[in-house]
N, C-alpha and C positions, 0 to 999 in steps of 0.2 A: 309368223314375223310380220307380213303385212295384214292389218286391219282388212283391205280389203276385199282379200282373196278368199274363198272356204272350198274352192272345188277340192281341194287336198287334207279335209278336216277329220279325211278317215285315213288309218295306217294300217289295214287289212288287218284288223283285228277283231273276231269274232267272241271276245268276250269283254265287251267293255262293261265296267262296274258304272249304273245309271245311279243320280243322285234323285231318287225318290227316296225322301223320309218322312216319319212326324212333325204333325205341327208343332214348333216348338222348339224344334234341331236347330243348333249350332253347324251348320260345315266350313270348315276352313280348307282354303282348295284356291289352287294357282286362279290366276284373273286369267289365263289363258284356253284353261281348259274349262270354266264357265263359257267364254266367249267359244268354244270349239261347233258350234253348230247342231248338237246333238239333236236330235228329234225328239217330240213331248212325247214323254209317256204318260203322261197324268190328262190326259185331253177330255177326260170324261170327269174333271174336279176341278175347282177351284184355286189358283197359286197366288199366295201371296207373300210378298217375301221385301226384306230388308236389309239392301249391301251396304256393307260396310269395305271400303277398300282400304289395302293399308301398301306405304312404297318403304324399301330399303335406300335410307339414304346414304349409307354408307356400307363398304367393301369389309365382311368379315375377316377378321385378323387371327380370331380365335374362336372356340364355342362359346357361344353365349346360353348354353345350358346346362345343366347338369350333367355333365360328359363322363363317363367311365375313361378311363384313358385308356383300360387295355382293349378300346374298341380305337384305338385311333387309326391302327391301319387295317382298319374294314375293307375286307377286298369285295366284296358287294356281289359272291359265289351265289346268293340266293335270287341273284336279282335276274338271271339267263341271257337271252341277248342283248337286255340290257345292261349288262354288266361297266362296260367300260362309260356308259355315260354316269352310270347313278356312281362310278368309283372320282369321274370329273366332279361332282358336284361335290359329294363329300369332303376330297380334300380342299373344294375350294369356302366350305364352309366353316370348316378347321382352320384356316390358314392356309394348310401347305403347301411350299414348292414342290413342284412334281417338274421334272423337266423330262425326263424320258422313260422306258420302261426298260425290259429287257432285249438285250441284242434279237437280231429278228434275223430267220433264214427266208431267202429269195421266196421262197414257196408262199409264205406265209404273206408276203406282201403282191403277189400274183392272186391268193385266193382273195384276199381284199379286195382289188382293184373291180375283178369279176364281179362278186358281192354286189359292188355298187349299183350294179343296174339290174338285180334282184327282185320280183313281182312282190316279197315280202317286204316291208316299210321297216320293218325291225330287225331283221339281217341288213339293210340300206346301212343302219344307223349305226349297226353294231359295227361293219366294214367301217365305214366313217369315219368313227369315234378313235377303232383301231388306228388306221390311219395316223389320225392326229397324235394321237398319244405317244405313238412309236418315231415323230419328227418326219413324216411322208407329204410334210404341209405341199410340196407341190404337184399331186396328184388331186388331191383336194381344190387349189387355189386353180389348177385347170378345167375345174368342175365347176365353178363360177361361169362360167360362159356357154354351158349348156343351153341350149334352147328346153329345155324340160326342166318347166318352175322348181318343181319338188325336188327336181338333182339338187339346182342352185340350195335353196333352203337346207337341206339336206347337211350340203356341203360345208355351208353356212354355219351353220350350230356345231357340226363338228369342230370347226377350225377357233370356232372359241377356246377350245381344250388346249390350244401353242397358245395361250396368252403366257406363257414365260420363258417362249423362245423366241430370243430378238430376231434370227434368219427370218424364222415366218412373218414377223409385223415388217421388217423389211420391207421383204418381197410385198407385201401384204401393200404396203403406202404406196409404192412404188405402183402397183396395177390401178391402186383408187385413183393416183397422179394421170396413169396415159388415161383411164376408165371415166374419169368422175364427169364426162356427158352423159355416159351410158348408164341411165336411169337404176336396171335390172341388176345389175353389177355393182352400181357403187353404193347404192343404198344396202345391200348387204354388205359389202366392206365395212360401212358405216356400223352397222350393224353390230359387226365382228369384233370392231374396236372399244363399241358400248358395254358389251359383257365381257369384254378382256380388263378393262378398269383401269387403273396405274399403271401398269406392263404397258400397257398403252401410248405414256407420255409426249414419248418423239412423235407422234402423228398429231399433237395440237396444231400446230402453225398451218397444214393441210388441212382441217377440218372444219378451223378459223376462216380459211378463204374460200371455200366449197360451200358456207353460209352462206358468206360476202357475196357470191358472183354465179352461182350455181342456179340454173330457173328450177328447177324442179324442187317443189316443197317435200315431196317424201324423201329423196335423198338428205335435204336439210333438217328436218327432223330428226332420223337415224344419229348425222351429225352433230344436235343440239343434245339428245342426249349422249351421243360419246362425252361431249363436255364435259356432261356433269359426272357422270358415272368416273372420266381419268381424274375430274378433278377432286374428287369425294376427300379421299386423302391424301391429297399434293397439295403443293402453292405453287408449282410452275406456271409463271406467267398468268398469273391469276387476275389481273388487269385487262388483257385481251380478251378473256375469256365472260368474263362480268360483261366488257362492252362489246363482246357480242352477242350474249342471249341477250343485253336490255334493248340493240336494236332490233331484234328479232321480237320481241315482242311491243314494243312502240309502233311494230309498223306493221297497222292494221284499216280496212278500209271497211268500212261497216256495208256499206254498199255493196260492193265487190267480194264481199270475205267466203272464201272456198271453205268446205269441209278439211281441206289438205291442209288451208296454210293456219286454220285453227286448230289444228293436230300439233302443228308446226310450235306455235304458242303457247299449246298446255304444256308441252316436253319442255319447252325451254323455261316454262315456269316452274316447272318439277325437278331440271337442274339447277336452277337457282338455289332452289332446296334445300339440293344436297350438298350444295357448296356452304350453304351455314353463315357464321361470320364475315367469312371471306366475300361476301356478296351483298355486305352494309354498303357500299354507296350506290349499291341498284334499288334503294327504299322506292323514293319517286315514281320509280317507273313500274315497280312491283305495283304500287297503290294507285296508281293510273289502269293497269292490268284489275285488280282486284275490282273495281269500280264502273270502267267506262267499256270493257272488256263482254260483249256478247254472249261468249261462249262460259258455260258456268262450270266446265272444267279448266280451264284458265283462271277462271275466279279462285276457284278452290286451290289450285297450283298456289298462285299468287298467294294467297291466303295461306296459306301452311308457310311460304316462304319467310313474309313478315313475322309472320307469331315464332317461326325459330329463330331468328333473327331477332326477337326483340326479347325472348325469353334467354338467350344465350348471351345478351348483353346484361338481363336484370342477374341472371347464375355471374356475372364475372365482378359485378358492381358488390351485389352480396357477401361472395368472396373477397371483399378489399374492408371488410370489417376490421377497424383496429381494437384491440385486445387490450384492454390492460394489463400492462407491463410486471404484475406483481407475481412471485415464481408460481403461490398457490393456485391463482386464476389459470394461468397458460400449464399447469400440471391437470387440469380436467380435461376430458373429452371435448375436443373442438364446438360439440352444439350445446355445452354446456359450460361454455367460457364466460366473461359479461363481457362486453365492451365500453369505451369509450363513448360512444356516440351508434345511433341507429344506421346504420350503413342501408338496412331494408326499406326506410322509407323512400330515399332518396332514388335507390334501384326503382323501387316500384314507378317511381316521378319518370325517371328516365325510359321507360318501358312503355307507360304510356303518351309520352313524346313519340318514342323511335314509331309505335301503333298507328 
């Protein structure tokens, strides 16, 4: 979770699968587990290599692939201790609510709790994940405050899995409210609320003023991207939230500028993002970001912001093609209609305006 940290980059697992292949290989592979610290095993050859990074700007609703549907409730039996996390992702790739699982006997949430402080990383998680899935969010949310990083983190990832129980975001705003000095704490709350997404919503107003008034830039980060990730597909309050990534990235001191608070920058360039349209009258400030901007993953933030942002103007301009009105014309296939007048040049005009 934190960039900075790697003492914890191993999970006591003695069979990790190394990415040594041929020249020539394609891997697609989390940006997390690229950046995991692994040790080279190719030290005696040559590595040359060309990433490509790709972000989700928006919260899956549905598969976007060729989905069998009699896999929709994959209970992920193959997966072993991992089971209850790769079963949280699944359904949150599919869409689905999941609020709870099945009723739970006292035992079973005793062997949990134990679990948690288990020398093995993946009984940790499995206990965890249990936890959360079963609505035990305040065992977990007690785990926040552990002096041992890896609990917090731990704790952390788990408790993403209640992003569709209100009790937990509750309680959840409620601790970031007494917490949000406490660096270790709130920045994982922060956290919490970035991969919960829309379930999210009621902690905007909080999140909005822990940007505002908060010194610490990594808790603000966390923050900048809650932003983006609740606002992906909402409009709540979507004005405060515009005018706080644009001040968040207006306010940079080229002299002074930390590695933290240009972390701080790219995120809230990368929520802009994914807010899409909704984030047209932060152009100015994007293109001041894209330009005068240091750091070249703020660039590139900024950069993907405008071009969706100008290319989802020219898609709505093109769309407002008028048709001629004659029954055989509007009885073809829509890309095979004529119109009236070029509606496409005019889009393209305006596109590169908005650029």
């Amino acid at each position: 979770m934190d960039r900075k940290i790697h003492t914890h980059n191993k999970n006591d697992d003695q069979h990790d699968i190394y990415l040594v292949c041929q020249a020539g290989t394609v891997v697609i592979i989390h940006y997390d587990i690229v950046h995991r610290g692994t040790a080279n095993r190719t030290s005696d050859s040559y590595r040359f290599m060309f990433k490509f990074q790709f972000n989700r700007l928006e919260e899956p609703t549905q598969p976007t692939w060729n989905h069998d549907p009699t896999n929709a409730f994959y209970d992920a039996a193959d997966a072993g201790l991992l089971q209850p996390i790769v079963k949280h992702v699944w359904n949150w790739m599919i869409g689905r609510v999941i609020t709870s699982q099945q009723p739970l006997i006292d035992q079973d949430i005793t062997t949990w709790k134990t679990q948690l402080n288990n020398q093995d990383g993946k009984i940790r998680l499995n206990a965890a994940y249990n936890l959360a899935l079963n609505n035990e969010y305040n065992i977990l949310i007690r785990r926040l405050h552990n002096n041992k990083e890896i609990f917090r983190f731990e704790a952390a990832y788990a408790l993403t899995a209640c992003r569709h129980n209100k009790e937990a975001i509750t309680e959840l705003r409620a601790v970031l409210k007494k917490e949000e000095k406490n660096e270790y704490i709130a920045y994982c709350i922060a956290f919490i609320f970035s991969e919960m997404g829309s379930t999210a919503i009621d902690t905007l107003p909080l999140l909005i003023r822990i940007v505002e008034t908060n010194g610490s830039c990594l808790v603000k980060q966390y923050c900048c991207e809650a932003l983006g990730t609740i606002q992906a597909n909402e409009q709540h309050d979507i004005n405060m939230v515009v005018r706080c990534l644009t001040n968040v990235l207006a306010d940079r001191d080229q002299l002074k500028d930390s590695k933290d608070s240009s972390h701080m920058r790219l995120t809230a360039a990368l929520s802009m993002a994914k807010l899409g349209t909704k984030a047209i009258q932060a152009i100015p400030i994007l293109k001041d970001a894209l330009y005068l901007d240091q750091n070249r993953y703020v660039n590139g933030n900024a950069l993907n912001s405008i071009g969706w942002l100008a290319l989802s103007r020219c898609a709505i301009l093109c769309n407002q093609a008028d048709f001629k009105q004659d029954p055989e014309n509007l009885s073809k296939p829509v890309l095979g209609r004529e119109c009236t007048g070029d509606s496409s040049e005019s889009a393209l005009l305006k596109c590169v305006e908005l650029s």
